[in-house]
C-alpha positions in Angstrom: -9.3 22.7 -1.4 -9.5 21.2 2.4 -12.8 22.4 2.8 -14.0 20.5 -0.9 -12.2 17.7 0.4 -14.3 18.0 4.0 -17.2 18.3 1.9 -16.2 15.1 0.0 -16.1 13.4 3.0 -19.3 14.8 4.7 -21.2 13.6 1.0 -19.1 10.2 1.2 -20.0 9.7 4.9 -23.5 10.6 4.3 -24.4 8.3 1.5 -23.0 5.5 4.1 -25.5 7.0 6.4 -27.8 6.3 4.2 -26.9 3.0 3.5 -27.5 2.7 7.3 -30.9 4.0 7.4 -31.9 2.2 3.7 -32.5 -1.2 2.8 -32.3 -2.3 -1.1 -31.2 -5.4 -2.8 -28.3 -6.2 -4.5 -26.6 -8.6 -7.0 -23.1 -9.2 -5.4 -22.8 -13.1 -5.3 -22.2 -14.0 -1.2 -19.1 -16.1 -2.4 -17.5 -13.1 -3.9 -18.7 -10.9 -0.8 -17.3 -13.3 1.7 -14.0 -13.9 0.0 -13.7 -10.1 -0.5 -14.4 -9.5 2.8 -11.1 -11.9 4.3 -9.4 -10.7 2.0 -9.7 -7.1 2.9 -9.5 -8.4 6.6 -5.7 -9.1 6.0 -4.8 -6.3 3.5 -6.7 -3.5 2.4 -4.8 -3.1 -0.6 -7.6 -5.6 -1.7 -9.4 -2.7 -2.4 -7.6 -1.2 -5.0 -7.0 -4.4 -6.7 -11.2 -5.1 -7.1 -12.3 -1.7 -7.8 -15.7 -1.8 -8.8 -16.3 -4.5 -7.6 -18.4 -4.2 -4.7 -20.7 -1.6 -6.6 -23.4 -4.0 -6.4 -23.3 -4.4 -3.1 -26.6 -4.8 -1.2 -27.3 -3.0 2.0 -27.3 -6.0 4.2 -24.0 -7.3 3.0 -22.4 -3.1 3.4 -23.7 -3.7 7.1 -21.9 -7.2 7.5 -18.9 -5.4 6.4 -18.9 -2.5 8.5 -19.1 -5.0 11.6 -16.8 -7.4 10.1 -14.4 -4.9 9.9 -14.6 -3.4 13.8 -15.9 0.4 12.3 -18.4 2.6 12.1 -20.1 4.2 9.2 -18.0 7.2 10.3 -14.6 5.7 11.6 -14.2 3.5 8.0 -14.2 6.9 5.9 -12.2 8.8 8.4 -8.5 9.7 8.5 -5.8 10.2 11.1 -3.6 13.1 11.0 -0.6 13.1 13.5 1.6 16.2 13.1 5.3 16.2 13.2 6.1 17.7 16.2 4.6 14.3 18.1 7.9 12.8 16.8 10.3 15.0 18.1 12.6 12.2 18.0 12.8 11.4 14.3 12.5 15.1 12.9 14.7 15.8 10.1 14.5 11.7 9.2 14.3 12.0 5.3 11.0 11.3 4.1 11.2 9.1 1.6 13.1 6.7 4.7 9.7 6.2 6.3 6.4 4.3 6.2 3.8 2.8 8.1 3.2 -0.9 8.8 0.6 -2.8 10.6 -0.5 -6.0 11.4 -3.3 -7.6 9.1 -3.3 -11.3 8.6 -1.0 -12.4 11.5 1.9 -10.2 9.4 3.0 -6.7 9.4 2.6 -5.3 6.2 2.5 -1.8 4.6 -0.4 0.8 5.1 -1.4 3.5 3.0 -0.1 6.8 3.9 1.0 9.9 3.4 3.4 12.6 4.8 2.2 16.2 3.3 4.4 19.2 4.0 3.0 22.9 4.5 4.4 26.2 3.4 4.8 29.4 5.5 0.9 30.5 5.3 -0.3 27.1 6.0 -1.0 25.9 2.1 0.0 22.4 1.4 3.7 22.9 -0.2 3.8 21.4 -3.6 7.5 22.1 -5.1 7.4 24.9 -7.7 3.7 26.3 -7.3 3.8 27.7 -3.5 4.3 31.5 -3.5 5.5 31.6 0.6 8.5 29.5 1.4 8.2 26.0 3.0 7.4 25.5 6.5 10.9 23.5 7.3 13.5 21.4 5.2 11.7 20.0 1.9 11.9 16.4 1.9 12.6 15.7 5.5 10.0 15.3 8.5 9.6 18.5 10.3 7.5 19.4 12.7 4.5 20.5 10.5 4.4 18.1 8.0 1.5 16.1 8.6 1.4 12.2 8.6 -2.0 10.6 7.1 -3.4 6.9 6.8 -6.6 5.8 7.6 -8.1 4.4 10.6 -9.6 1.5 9.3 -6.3 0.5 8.1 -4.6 -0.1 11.5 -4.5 -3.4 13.0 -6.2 -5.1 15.7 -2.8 -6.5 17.1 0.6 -5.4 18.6 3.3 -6.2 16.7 5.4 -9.3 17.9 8.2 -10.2 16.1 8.0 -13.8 17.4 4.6 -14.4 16.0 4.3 -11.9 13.3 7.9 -12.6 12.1 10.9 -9.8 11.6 10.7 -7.4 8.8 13.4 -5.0 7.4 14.1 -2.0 8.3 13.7 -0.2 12.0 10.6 -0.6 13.9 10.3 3.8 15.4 7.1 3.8 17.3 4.1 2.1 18.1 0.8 4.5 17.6 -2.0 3.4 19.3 -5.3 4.7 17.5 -8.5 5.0 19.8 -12.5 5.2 19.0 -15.2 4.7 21.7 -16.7 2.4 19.4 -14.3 -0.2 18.2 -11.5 -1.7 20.2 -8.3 0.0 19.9 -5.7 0.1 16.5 -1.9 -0.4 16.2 0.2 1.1 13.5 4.0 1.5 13.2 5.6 4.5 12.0 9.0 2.0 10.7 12.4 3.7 9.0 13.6 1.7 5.6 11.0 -0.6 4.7 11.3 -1.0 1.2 7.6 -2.3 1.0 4.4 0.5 -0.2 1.4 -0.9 -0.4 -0.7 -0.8 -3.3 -4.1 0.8 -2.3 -4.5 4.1 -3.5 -8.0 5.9 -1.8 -8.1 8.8 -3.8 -7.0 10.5 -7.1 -7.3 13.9 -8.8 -6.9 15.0 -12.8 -6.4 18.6 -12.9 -7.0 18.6 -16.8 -9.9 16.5 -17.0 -11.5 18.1 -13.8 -11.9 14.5 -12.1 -11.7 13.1 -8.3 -12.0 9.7 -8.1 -12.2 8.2 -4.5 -13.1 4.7 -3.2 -16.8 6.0 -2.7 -17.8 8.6 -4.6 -16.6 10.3 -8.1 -16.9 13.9 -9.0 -16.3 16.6 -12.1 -16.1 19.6 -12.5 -15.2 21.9 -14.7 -11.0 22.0 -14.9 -11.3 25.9 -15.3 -12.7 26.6 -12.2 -13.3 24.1 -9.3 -16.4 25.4 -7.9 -18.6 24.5 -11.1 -18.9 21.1 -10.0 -20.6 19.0 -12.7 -20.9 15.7 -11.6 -21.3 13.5 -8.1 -22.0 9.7 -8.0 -21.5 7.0 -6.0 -19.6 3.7 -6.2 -22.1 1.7 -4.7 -25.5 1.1 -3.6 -28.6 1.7 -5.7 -27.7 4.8 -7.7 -23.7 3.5 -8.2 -22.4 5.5 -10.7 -25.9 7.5 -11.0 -25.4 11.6 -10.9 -26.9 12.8 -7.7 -25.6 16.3 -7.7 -28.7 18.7 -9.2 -26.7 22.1 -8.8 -24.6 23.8 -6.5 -25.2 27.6 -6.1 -23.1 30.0 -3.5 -24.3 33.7 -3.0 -22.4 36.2 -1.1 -23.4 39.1 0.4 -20.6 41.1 2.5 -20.0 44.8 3.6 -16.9 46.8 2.1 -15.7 49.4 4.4 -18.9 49.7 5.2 -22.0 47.5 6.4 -24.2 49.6 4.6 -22.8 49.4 1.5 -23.2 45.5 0.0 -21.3 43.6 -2.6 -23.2 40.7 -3.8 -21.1 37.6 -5.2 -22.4 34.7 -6.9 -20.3 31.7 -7.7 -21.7 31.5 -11.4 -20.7 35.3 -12.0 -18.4 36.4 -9.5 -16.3 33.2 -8.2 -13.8 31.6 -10.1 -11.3 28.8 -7.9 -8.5 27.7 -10.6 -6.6 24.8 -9.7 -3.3 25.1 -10.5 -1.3 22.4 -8.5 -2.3 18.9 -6.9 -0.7 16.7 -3.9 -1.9 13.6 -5.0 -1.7 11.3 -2.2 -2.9 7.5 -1.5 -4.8 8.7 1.5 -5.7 12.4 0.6 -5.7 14.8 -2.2 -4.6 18.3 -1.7 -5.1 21.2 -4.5 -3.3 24.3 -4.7 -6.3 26.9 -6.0 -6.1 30.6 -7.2 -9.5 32.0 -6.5 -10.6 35.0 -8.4 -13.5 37.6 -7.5 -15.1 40.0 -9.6 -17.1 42.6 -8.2 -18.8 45.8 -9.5 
């Protein structure tokens, strides 16, 4: 599922390519644009509470954004991981006790993230459906439990309580989040903030075969995640249009011997079940049981 996700974000980041390289009209009023575009400035839960709404976006207004808000086509759709062990201080601090905060609109607010936790093998643990045992405590941060947000999400400023004003809870660390293209990001890993925000980038329905991000929407058939049905867009000319034609994987491997080939096609051969979902704000991991016949 990591690599469908990768590929998910190679499609998303390439249809904002070509956005780049593209020109088209659109139908988005400016007023709406402009007042979108503060809003999102100071909290990018503004995103999930228009969805849809920029679908009409036109390709000069998509470049105003990009610049307005200090990324790249690249750095907007991409996601920081930090692992656990580069908070050796706070390992075995319960989960649920932690967020991440940064400053948007001259106020520390919440950020969306994630912490996901790994089994044994290296599969993303998912109580109940993992066969290996976890890799650490469930439920508390452990070295390899991975901690996800987005980049785009930091903020531009430090965090001073003075200015910004004080905020419940424990202020841990301050991450600093670098691109040689946009000026630096702050966020703040904090311990008791009762505040989550409301964005949520990414969703998965195992038994309608559905994953539903901020740019792009795809189906596929719930019996076997491979069979991909459907890929469209959120914005841009063909919003909501089906882009995908087909997708066709052939194998051709040794067995014991070089000489002696099995062939393996994904419409005969391949069969990826999903049979368990991490369901993050930031990032969706899928537990699959992949099946190969062979004669």
């Amino acid at each position: 599922m990591r690599l469908l996700c990768l590929a998910l974000m190679a499609l998303s980041s390439s249809a904002l390519a070509e956005y780049k390289r593209h020109t088209w009209e659109g139908n988005l009023p400016e007023r709406f644009f402009d007042t979108f575009l503060e809003l999102y400035k100071k909290d990018p839960s503004a995103l999930a509470r228009y969805p849809g709404g920029l679908q009409n976006i036109s390709s000069e207004q998509l470049h105003r954004a990009i610049v307005g808000l200090d990324t790249t086509h690249f750095t907007y759709m991409y996601p920081m991981t930090l692992r656990g062990y580069e908070f050796p201080r706070y390992k075995g601090t319960p989960i649920e006790r932690l967020s991440v905060m940064a400053v948007r609109g001259d106020r520390l607010i919440p950020i969306p993230f994630q912490i996901d936790e790994y089994d044994r093998t290296g599969l993303i643990w998912i109580h109940g459906h993992n066969q290996a045992p976890p890799e650490g405590t469930p439920d508390e941060f452990d070295d390899f439990d991975e901690l996800v947000f987005m980049f785009r999400d930091g903020g531009r400023e430090t965090y001073d309580p003075a200015q910004h004003g004080q905020v419940e809870g424990q202020i841990l660390q301050e991450i600093r989040l670098d691109s040689p293209r946009n000026d630096p990001r702050y966020v703040y890993l904090v311990l008791d903030n009762p505040m989550r925000s409301e964005a949520d980038y990414v969703a998965a329905d195992l038994d309608e075969g559905k994953l539903d991000s901020t740019v792009v929407e795809m189906h596929y058939d719930p019996k076997n995640l491979i069979d991909i049905k459907h890929v469209a867009p959120k914005a841009g000319p063909k919003h909501h249009q089906n882009v995908m034609d087909n997708i066709y994987i052939n194998i051709s491997t040794g067995i014991l011997n070089e000489n002696l080939r099995v062939g393996l096609d994904n419409r005969k051969n391949i069969r990826a079940v999903p049979i368990a979902v991490k369901d993050g704000p930031v990032r969706v991991s899928m537990l699959v049981k992949a099946r190969i016949w062979y004669l």
